[in-house]
N, C-alpha and C positions, 0 to 999 in steps of 0.2 A: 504494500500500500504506500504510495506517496506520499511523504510530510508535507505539512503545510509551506515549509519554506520553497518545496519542492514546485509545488501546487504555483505558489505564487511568481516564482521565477519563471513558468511557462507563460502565466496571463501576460507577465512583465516582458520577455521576449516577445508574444504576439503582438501587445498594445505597440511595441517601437519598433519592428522591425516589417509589418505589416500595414500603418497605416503612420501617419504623417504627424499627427500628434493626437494626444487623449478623445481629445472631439469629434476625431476624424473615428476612431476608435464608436465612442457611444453612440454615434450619427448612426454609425454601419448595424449596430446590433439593436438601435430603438425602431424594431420592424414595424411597429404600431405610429410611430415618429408623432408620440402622446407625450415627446421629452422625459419619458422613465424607461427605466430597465424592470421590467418584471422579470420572476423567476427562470420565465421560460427564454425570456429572451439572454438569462445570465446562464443559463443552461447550455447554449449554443457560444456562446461567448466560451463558456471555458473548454465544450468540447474541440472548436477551435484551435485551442491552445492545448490541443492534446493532452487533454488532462483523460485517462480512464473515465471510459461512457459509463460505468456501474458505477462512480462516484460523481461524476457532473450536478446530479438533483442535490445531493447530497453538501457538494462543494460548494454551487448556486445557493442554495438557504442558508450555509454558514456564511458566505458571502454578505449578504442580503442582512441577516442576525447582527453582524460584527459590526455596518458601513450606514445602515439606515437608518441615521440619526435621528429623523422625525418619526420613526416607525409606524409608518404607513404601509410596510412590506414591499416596495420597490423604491430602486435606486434613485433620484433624481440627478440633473449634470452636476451641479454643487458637489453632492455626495462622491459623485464616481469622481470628481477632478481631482476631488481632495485624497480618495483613496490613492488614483494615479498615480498623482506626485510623489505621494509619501513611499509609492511600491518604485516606482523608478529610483528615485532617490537615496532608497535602502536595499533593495535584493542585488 
């Protein structure tokens, strides 16, 4: 099973090597483009990032637990930029 540290150096590869900056990133995966990440859309997000499809749901709701500071149950841009940054910045 993948550590978390693991987990997030994937998202952290995908977010900067695939797409041009964080924005470009949440644009691409807010399929509904209602400006949030739901589950399903952090679902695809992390499978992306090659993280193991048996842990994705899994991944996506600690995601989602850890980062949705107004807990509403999805991500807003605020949310995910701030996550971004702090995951570029650290892993």
């Amino acid at each position: 099973m993948a550590s978390k540290k693991e987990i997030l150096s994937k998202i952290k590869i995908l977010i900067t090597q695939k797409f041009e900056n964080p924005e470009d990133a949440f644009a691409f995966f807010d399929k509904k483009g209602d400006g949030y990440l739901e589950k399903g859309e952090l679902v695809s997000l992390v499978k992306e990032a090659k993280v193991n499809r048996f842990l994705s749901g899994a991944v996506a709701a600690a995601l989602i637990k850890e980062l949705d500071e107004d807990a509403d149950a999805k991500l807003d841009w605020q949310e995910f930029r701030k996550a971004a940054k702090k995951l570029i910045a650290e892993v």
